[in-house]
C-alpha positions as CSV (number, residue, x, y, z in Angstrom):
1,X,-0.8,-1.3,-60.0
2,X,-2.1,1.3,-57.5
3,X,-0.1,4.8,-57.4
4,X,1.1,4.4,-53.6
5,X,4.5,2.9,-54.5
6,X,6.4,4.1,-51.2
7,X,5.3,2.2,-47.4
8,X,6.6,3.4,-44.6
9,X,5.5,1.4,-41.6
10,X,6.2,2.4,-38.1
11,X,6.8,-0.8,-35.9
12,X,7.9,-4.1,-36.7
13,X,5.5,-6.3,-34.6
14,X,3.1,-8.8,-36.6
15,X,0.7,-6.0,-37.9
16,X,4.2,-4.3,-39.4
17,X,6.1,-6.7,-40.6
18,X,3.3,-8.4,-42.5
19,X,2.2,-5.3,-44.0
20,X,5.7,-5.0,-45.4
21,X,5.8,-8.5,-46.6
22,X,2.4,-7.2,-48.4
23,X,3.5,-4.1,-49.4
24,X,6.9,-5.8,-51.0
25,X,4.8,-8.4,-52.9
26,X,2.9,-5.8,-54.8
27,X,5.7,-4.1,-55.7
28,X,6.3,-1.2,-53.3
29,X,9.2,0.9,-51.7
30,X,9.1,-0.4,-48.0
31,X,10.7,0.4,-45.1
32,X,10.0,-0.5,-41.8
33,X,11.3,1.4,-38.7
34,X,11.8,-0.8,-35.2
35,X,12.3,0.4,-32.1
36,X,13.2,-2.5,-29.8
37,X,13.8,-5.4,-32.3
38,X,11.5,-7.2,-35.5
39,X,8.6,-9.2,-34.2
40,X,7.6,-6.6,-31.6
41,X,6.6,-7.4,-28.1
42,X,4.5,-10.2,-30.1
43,X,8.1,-12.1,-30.7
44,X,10.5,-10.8,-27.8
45,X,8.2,-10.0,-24.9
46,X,5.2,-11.2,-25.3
47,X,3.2,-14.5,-27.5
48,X,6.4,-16.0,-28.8
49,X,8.2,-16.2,-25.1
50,X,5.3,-16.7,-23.3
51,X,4.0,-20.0,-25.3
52,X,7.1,-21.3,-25.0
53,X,7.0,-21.5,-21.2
54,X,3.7,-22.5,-21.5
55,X,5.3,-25.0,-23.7
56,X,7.0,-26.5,-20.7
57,X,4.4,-26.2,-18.3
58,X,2.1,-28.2,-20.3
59,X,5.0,-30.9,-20.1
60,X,5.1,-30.9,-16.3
61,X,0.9,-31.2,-16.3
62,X,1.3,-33.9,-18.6
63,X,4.1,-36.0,-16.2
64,X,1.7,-34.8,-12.8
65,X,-0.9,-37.0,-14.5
66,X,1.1,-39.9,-15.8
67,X,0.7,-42.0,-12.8
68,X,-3.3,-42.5,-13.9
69,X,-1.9,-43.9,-17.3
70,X,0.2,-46.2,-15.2
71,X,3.7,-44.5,-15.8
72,X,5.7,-44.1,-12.7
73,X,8.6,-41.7,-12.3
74,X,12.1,-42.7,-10.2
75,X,11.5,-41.0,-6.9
76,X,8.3,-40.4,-7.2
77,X,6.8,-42.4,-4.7
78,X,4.9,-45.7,-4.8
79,X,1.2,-44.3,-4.6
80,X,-1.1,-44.0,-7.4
81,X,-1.0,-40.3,-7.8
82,X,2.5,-39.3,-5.9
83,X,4.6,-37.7,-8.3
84,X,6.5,-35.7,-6.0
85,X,9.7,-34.4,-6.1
86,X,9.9,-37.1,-9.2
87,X,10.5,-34.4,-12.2
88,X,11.9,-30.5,-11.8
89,X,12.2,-27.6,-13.0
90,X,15.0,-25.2,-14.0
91,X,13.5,-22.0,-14.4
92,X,17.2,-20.2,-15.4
93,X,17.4,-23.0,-18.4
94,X,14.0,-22.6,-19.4
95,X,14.1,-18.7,-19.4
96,X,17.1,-19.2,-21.2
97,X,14.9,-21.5,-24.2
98,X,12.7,-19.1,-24.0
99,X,14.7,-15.8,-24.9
100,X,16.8,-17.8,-27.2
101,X,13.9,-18.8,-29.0
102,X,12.8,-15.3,-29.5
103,X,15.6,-14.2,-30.5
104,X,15.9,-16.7,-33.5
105,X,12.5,-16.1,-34.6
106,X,13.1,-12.2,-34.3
107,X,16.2,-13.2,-36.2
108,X,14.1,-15.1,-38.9
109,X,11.8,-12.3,-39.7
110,X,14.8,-9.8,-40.1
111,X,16.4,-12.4,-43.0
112,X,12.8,-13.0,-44.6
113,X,12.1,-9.1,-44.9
114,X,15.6,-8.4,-46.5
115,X,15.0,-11.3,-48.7
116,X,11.9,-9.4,-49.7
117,X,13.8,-6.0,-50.8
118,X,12.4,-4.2,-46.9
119,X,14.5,-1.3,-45.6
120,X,14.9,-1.5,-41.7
121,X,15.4,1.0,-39.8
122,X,16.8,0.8,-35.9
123,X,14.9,3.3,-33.8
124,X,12.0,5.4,-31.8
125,X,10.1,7.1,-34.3
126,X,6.9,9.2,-35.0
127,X,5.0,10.7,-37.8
128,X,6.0,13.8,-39.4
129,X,3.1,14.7,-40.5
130,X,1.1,12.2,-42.4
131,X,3.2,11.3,-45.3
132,X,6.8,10.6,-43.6
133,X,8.6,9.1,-40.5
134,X,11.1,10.3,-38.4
135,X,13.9,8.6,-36.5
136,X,14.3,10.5,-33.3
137,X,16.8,8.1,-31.5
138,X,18.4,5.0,-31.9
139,X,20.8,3.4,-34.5
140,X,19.7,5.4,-37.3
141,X,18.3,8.6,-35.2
142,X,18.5,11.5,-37.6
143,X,17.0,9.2,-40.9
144,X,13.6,10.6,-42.4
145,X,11.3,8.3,-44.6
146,X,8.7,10.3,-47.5
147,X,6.2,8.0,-47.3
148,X,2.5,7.9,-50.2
149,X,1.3,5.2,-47.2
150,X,2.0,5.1,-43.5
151,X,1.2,2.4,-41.2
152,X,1.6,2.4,-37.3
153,X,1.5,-0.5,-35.9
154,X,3.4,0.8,-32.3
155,X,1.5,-1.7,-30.4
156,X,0.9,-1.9,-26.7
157,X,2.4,-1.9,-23.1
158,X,1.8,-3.8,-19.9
159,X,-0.6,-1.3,-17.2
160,X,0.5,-1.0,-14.3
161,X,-1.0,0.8,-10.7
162,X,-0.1,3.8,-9.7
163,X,0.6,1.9,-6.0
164,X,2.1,-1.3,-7.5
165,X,5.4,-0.5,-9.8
166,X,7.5,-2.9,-11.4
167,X,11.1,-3.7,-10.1
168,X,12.2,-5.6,-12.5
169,X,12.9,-8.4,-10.0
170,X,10.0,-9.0,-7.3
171,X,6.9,-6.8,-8.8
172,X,6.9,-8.1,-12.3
173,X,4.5,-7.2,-15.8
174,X,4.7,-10.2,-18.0
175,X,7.7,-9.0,-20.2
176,X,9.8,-9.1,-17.0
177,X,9.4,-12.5,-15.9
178,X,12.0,-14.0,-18.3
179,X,15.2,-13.0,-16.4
180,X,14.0,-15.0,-12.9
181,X,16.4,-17.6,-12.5
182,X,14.8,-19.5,-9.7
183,X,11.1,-20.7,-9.7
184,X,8.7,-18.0,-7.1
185,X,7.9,-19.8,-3.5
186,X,4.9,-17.9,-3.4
187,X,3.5,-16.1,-6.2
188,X,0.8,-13.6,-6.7
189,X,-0.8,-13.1,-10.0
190,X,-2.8,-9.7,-10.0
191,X,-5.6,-9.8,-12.6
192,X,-7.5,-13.2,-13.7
193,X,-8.0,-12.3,-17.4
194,X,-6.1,-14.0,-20.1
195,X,-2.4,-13.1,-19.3
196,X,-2.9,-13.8,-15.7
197,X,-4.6,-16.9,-16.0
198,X,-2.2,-18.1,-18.4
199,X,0.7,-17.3,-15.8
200,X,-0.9,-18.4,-12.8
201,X,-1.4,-21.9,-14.4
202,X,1.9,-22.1,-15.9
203,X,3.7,-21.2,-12.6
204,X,1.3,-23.4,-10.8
205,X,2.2,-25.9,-13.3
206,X,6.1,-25.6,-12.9
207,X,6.0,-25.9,-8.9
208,X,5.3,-22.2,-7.7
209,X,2.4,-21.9,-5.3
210,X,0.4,-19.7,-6.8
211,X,-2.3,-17.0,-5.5
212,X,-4.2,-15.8,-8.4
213,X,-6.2,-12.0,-7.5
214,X,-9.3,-11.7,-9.5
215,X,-11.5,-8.7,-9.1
216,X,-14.4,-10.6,-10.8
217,X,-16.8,-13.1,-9.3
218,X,-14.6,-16.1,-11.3
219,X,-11.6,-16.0,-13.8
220,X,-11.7,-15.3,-17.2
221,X,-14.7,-13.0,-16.8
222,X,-14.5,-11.7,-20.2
223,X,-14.7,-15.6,-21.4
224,X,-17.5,-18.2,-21.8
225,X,-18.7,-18.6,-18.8
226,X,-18.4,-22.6,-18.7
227,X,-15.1,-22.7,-19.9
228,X,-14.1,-20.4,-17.1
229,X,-16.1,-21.8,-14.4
230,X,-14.1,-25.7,-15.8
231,X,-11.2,-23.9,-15.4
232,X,-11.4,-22.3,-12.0
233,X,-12.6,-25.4,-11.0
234,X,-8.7,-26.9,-11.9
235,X,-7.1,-24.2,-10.6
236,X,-8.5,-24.6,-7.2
237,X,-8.0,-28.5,-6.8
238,X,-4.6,-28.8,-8.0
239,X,-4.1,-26.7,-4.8
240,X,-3.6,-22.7,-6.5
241,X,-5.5,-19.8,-4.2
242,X,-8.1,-17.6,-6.1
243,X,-8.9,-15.1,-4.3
244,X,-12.1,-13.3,-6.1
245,X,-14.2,-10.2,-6.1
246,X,-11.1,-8.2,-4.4
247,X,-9.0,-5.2,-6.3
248,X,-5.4,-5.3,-5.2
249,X,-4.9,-1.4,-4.1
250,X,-1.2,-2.0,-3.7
251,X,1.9,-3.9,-3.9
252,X,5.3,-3.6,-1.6
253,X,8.5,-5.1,-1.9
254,X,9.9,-5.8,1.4
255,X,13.4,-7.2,0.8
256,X,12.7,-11.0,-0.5
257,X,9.0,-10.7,0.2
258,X,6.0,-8.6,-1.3
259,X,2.7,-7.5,-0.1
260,X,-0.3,-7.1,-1.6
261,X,-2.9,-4.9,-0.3
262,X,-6.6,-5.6,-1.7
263,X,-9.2,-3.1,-1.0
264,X,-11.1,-4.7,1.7
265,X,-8.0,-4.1,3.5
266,X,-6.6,-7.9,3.6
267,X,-3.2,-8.6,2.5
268,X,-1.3,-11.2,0.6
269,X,2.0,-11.9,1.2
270,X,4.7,-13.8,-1.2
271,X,7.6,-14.1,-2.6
272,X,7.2,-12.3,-6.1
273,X,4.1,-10.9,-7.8
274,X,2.7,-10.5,-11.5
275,X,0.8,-7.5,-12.4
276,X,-1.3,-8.2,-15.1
277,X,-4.4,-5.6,-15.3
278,X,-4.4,-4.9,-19.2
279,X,-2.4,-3.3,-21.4
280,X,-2.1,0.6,-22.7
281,X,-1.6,1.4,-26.6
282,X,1.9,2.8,-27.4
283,X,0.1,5.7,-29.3
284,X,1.7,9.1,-26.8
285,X,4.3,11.0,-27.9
286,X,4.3,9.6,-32.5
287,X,3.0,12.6,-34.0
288,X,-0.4,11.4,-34.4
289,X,-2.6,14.1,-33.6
290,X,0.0,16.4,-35.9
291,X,-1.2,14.1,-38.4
292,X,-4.2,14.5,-37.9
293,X,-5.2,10.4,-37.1
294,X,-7.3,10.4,-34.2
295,X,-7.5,8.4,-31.3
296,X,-10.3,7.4,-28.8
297,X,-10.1,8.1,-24.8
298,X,-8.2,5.2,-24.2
299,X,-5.2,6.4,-26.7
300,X,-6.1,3.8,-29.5
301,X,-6.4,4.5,-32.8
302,X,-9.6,5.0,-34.6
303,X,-9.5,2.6,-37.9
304,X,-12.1,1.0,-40.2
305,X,-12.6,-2.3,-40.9
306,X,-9.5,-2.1,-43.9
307,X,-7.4,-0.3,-41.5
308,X,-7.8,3.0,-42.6
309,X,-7.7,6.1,-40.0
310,X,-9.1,9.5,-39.9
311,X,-5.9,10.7,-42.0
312,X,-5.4,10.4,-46.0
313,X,-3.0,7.5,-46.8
314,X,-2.6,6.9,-42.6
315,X,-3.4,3.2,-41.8
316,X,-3.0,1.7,-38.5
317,X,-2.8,-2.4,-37.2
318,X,-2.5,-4.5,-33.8
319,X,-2.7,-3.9,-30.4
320,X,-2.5,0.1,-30.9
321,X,-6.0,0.5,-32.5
322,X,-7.9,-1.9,-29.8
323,X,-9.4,-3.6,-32.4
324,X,-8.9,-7.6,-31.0
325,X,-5.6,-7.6,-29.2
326,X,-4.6,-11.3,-30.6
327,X,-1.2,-11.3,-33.1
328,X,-3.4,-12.8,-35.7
329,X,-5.1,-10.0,-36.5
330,X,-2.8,-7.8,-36.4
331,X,-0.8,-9.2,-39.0
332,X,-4.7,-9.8,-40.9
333,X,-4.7,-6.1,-40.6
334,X,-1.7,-5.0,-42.1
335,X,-2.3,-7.3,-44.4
336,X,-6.0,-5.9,-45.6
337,X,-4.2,-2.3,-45.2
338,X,-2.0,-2.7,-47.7
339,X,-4.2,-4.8,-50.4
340,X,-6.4,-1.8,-49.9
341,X,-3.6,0.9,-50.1
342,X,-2.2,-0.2,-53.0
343,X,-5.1,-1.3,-54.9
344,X,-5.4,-5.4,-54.8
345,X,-8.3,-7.5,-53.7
346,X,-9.1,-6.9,-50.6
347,X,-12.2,-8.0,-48.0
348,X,-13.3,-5.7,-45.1
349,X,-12.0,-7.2,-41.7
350,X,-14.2,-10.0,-40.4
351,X,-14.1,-10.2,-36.4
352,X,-17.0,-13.2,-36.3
353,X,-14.6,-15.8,-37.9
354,X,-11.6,-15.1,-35.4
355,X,-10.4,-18.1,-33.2
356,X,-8.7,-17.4,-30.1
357,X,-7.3,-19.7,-27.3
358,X,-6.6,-19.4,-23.8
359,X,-3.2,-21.4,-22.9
360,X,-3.8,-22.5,-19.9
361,X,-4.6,-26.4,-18.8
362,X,-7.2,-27.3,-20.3
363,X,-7.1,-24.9,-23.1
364,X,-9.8,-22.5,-23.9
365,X,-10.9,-22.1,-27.7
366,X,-13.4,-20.0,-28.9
367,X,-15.1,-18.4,-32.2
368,X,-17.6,-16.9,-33.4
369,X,-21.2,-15.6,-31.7
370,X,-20.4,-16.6,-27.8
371,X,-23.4,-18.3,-25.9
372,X,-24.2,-14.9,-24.1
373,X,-24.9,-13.0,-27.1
374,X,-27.9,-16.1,-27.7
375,X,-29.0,-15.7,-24.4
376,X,-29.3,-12.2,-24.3
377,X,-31.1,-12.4,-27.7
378,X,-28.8,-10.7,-29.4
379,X,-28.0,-14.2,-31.6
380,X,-30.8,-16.5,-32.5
381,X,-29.0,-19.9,-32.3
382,X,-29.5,-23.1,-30.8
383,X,-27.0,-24.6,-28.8
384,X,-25.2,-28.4,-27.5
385,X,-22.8,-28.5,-25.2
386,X,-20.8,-31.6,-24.7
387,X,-18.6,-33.2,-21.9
388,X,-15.1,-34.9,-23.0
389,X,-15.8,-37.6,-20.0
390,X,-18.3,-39.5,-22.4
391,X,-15.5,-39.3,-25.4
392,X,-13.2,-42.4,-25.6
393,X,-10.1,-41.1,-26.9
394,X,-10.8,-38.4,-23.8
395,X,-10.8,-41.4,-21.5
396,X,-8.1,-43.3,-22.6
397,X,-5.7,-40.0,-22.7
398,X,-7.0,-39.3,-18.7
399,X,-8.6,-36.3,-19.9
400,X,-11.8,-36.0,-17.2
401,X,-11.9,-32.0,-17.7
402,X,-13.8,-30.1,-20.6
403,X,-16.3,-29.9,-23.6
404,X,-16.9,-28.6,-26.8
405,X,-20.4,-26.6,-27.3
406,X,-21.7,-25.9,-31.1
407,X,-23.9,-22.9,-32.0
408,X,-26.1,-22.9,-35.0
409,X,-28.6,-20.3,-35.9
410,X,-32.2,-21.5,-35.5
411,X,-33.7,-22.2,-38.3
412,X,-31.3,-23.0,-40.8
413,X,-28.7,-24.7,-38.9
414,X,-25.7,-22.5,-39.6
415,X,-22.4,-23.0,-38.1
416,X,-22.1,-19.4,-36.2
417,X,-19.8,-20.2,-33.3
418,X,-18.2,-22.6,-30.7
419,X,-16.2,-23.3,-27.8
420,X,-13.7,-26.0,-27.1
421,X,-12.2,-26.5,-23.9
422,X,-9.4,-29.5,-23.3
423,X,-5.9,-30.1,-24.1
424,X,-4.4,-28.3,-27.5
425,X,-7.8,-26.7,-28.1
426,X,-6.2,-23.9,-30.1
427,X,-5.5,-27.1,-33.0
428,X,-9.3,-28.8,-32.1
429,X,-11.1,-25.4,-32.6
430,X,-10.0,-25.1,-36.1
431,X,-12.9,-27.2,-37.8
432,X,-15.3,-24.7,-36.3
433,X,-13.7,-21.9,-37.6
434,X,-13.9,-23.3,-41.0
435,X,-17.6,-23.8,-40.8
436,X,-18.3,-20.6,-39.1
437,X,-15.7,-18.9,-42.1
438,X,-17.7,-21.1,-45.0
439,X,-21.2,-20.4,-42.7
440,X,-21.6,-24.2,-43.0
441,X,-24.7,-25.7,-42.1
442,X,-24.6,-28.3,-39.0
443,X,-25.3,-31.4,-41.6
444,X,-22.1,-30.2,-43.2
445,X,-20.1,-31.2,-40.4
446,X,-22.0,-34.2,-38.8
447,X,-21.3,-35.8,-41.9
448,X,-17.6,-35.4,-42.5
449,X,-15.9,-38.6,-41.4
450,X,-13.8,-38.4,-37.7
451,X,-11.1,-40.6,-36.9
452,X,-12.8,-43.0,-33.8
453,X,-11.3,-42.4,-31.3
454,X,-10.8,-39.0,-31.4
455,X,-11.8,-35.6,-29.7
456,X,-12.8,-34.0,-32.4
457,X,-15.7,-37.2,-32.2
458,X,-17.4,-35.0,-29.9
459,X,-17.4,-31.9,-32.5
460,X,-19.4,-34.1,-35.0
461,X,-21.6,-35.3,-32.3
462,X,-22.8,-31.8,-31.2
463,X,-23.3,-31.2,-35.3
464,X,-25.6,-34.0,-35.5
465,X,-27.3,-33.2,-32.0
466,X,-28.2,-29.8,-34.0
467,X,-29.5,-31.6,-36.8
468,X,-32.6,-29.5,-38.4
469,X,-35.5,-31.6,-39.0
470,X,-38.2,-30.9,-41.5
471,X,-41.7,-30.0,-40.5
């Protein structure tokens, strides 16, 4: 057993609370300190409630497209694809689900770390130095932890612009969109990457018309560029505005309306807006550079690939060290901090086997090398990109959007990356992830049996399209 035997982590979002779980397991004094509730932003702001309306939008998607499957709706008209005013929404109700569900989860990870021995503490905290937290306000203000490890895992905040600031009620970030009670008339999504693609479709989705700002040449520019070009390509026919290459400069409130202003001088106007332009880490202000722990220009915290910072016994997780911003590894990063800390097995971080998924409609699933690291010659792989038209079970589900692509190195015909785009890619990805995980070879996968019909058909397909032949 390793000598660090007291853990004090700072923050109870994924990378916390699964350090402590960690941390407990091998035997150590934990305590965790909280500032706004366990599970973070991840759980009460952020992944968890923002799923879970996605949740429902994917439902209404679903129902738009059940006339094509020969399902009609009462009061939804008689033609082939009316489905108007047939099914809507309650946004109060869902909003409701949505915090409620939160909540219990939140709830859940409080009763599994007690189970576990974890202290809690209720609180804003910092570092006191590099081997102890303070409680500076809160339920427990005044409480001091003595710490052999420290981990910060503060996580991160939604940006905003200096000319557009959140109300609360018509200029939203995406942790305030869960007290609207009616659905938008009009709304504005500022910012096409991830979180405001995912909004504008599930608004879209829901009823809202939706204006979506991009200050790209296309959505999801940080994306594969196919995926996001299939994707766009929805947006703009089930009727949503994307207005690209143009930087909103500003956003008003005027009573029940709100302007945007973009920097070519047009405006936007609507009922409610989302600003979604990235997110800031919650590193000001926590004692870090008292610590000694430093941070890079943009306030995140410097870290190795087993969490470690620039200060003895100082380890740091999630959004706040800018590593991937995706709950999954945060919590792999506490995790790896404290196997390392106190002295079990533990394997250096591994970025190249990390799925990820856009939620929007289709979904957007992606690991490993991306196709523009192979063009640019930065990968040497070979690549097959499928359509989902040509797949039956694709066909008979009305699915006439997406693909999956395979990437194998050349040569040897290594699994080292892919992309999925169609409904529930996040589940279809995860056979590609295993091969790009066990680096298996494309033979590997072509012959594994797939259920016929089904989408991941196509997956094997693209495996056996790579096949390596012999000289």
């Amino acid at each position: 057993m390793a000598k660090a035997q007291r853990v004090a982590v700072l923050g109870g979002g994924p990378g916390g609370y699964e350090a402590a779980l960690v941390a407990a397991q091998l035997g150590a004094d934990v305590t965790v300190l909280e500032r706004d509730g366990l599970g973070g932003s991840t759980v009460l702001t952020d992944v968890v409630p923002s799923k879970t309306l996605i949740a429902t939008a994917e439902l209404m998607t679903t129902v738009g497209g059940a006339s094509e499957l020969g399902v009609r709706f009462p009061g939804g008209g008689t033609g082939d694809h009316d489905t108007t005013g047939s099914v809507s929404v309650d946004l109060a109700r869902i909003n409701e689900r949505v915090k409620a569900l939160a909540s219990a989860q939140s709830a859940d990870i409080r009763t599994r770390l007690e189970k576990e021995g974890v202290h809690l503490l209720s609180g804003r905290g910092r570092l006191d130095g590099p081997n102890a937290l303070v409680v500076e306000d809160g339920e427990d203000a005044g409480a001091r932890v003595e710490a052999d490890v420290v981990l910060v895992s503060t996580g991160s905040s939604p940006r905003t612009l200096p000319a557009a600031q959140p109300d609360g009620e018509r200029i939203l970030t995406w942790k305030q969109v869960y007290d609207l009670k009616e659905l938008p008339e009009h709304l504005i999504v500022v910012g096409s990457g991830v979180t405001g693609a995912e909004f504008a479709n599930a608004y879209e989705a829901l009823g809202a018309h939706v204006t979506l700002v991009s200050s790209r040449d296309r959505v999801l520019p940080g994306e594969d560029a196919d995926a996001a070009e299939v994707l766009e390509g929805v947006f703009r026919r089930r009727g949503m505005d994307v207005v690209s290459r143009s930087r909103a400069e500003e956003v008003v409130r005027h009573g029940d309306t709100v302007t945007v202003t973009l920097s070519d001088g047009r405006t936007l106007e609507g009922s409610h807006c989302i600003v979604a332009v990235g997110a800031i880490p919650n590193t000001s202000g926590i004692g870090l550079e008292e610590a000694g722990v430093w941070t890079s220009e943009s306030g995140h915290i410097d870290v190795d690939k087993v969490s470690r910072t620039s200060a003895r016994g100082v380890y740091a997780a999630g959004d706040c060290t800018g590593v991937f911003p995706l709950a999954s590894v945060a919590a792999m990063q506490g995790r790896i901090a404290m196997w390392h800390a106190l002295g079990d097995t533990v394997a250096p971080l591994r970025l190249r086997s990390v799925a990820s998924t856009v939620f929007t409609s289709p979904e957007i699933a992606t690991v490993g090398w991306t196709q523009g690291q192979i063009d640019s010659g930065e990968a040497q792989g070979e690549i097959v990109k499928l359509p989902l038209s040509t797949n039956a079970r694709a066909k008979m589900l009305g699915i006439h959007d997406g693909f999956v692509k395979l990437f194998c190195r050349t040569g040897s015909g290594t699994v080292i990356g892919g992309v999925v785009v169609a409904p529930r890619a996040s589940e279809l990805i995860f056979p590609v992830t295993l091969a790009v995980e066990k680096r298996l070879n494309v033979d590997d996968v072509a012959h594994a049996f797939t259920v016929y019909p089904s989408l991941t058909g196509s997956l094997a397909e693209a495996a056996r399209q790579l096949h390596v032949t012999g000289d």
